[in-house]
C-alpha positions as a printed NumPy array, in Angstrom:
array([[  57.06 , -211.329,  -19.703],
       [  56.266, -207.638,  -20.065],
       [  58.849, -204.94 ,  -18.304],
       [  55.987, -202.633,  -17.143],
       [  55.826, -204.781,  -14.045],
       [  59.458, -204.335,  -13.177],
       [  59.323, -200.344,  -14.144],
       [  56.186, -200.294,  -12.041],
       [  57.596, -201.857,   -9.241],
       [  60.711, -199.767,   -9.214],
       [  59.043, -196.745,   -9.22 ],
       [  56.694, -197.599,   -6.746],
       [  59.625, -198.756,   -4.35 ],
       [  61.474, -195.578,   -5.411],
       [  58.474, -193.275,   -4.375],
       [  58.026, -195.332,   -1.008],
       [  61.652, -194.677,   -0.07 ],
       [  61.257, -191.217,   -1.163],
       [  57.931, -190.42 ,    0.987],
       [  59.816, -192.511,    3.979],
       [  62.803, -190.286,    3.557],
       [  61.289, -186.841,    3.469],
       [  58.683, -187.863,    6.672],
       [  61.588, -189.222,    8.405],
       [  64.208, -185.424,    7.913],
       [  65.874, -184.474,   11.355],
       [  63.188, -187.305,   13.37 ],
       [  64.088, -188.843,   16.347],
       [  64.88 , -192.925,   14.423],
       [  64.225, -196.325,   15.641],
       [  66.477, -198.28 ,   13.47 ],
       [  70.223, -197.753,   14.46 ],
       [  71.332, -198.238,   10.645],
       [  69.622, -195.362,    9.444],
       [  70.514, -193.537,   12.739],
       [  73.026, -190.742,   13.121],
       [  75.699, -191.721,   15.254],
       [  76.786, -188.591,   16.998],
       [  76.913, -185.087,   16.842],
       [  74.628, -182.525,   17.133],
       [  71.772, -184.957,   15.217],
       [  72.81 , -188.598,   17.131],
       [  69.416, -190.512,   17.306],
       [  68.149, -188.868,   14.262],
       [  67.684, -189.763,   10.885],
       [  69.831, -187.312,    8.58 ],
       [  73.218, -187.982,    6.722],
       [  73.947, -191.497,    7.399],
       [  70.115, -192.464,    7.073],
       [  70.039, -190.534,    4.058],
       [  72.954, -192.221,    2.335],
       [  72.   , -196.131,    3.624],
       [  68.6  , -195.162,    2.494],
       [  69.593, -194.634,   -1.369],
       [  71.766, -197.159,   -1.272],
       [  69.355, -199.633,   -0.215],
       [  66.854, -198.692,   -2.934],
       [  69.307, -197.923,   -5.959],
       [  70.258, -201.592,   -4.582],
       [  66.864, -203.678,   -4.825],
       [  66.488, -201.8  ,   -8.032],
       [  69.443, -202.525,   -9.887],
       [  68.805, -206.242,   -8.247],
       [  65.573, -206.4  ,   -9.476],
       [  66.575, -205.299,  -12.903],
       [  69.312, -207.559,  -13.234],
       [  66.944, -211.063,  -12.082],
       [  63.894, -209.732,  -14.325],
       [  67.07 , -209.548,  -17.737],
       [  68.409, -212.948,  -16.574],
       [  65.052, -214.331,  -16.394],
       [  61.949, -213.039,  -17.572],
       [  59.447, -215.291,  -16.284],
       [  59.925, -213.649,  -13.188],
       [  59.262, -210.026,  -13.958],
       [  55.808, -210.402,  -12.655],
       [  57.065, -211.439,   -9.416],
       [  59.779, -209.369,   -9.416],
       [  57.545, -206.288,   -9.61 ],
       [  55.118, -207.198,   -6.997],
       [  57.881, -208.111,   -4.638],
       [  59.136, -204.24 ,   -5.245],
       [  55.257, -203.034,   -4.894],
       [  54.701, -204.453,   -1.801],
       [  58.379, -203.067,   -0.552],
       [  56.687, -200.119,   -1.879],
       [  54.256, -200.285,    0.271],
       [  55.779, -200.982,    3.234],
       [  57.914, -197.542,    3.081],
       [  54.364, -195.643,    2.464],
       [  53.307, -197.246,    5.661],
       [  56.462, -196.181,    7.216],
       [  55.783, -192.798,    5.763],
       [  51.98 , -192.358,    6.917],
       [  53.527, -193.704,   10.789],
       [  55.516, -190.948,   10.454],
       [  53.247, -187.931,    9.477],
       [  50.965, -189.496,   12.325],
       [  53.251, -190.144,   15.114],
       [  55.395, -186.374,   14.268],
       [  53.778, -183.262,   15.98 ],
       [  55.204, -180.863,   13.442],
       [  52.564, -182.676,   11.068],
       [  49.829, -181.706,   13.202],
       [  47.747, -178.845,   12.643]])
């Protein structure tokens, strides 16, 4: 039951949501939670998004810490569970870049 799969997942979860964040700045957003709701940015991810963003990752990593300490057989899973929520950001992040005009050359 090595930790290097739960530090590994983390960070790779961490770096998703980071990549996700920084593509999605000021963009026009889908999901209403991460949404501004009014003012000069409503429809747009920016302050709110920002702060239900961290919260959601600093979230499902202290969770996943505290289930891979409790019980250690499942660190493996518990890091590929956070690997693959990883990589679901990244694709969130790459549908940005592609989608966004300002990315284009």
């Amino acid at each position: 039951p090595s930790w290097l799969w739960v530090h590994t997942g983390v960070a790779m979860q961490v770096a998703g949501s980071f990549s996700d964040w920084a593509t999605s700045w000021k963009q026009p957003e889908g999901n209403q939670l991460l949404a501004e709701p009014g003012g000069q940015y409503k429809g747009r991810f920016y302050r709110t998004g920002t702060v239900n963003k961290v919260a959601l990752s600093a979230g499902l990593a202290a969770v996943s810490y505290a289930i891979a300490w409790k019980w250690p057989k499942t660190r493996k899973y518990v890091g590929v569970f956070n690997m693959s929520v990883g990589a679901g950001f990244g694709s969130a992040a790459i549908s940005n870049v592609v989608r966004n005009p300002y990315y284009k050359p």
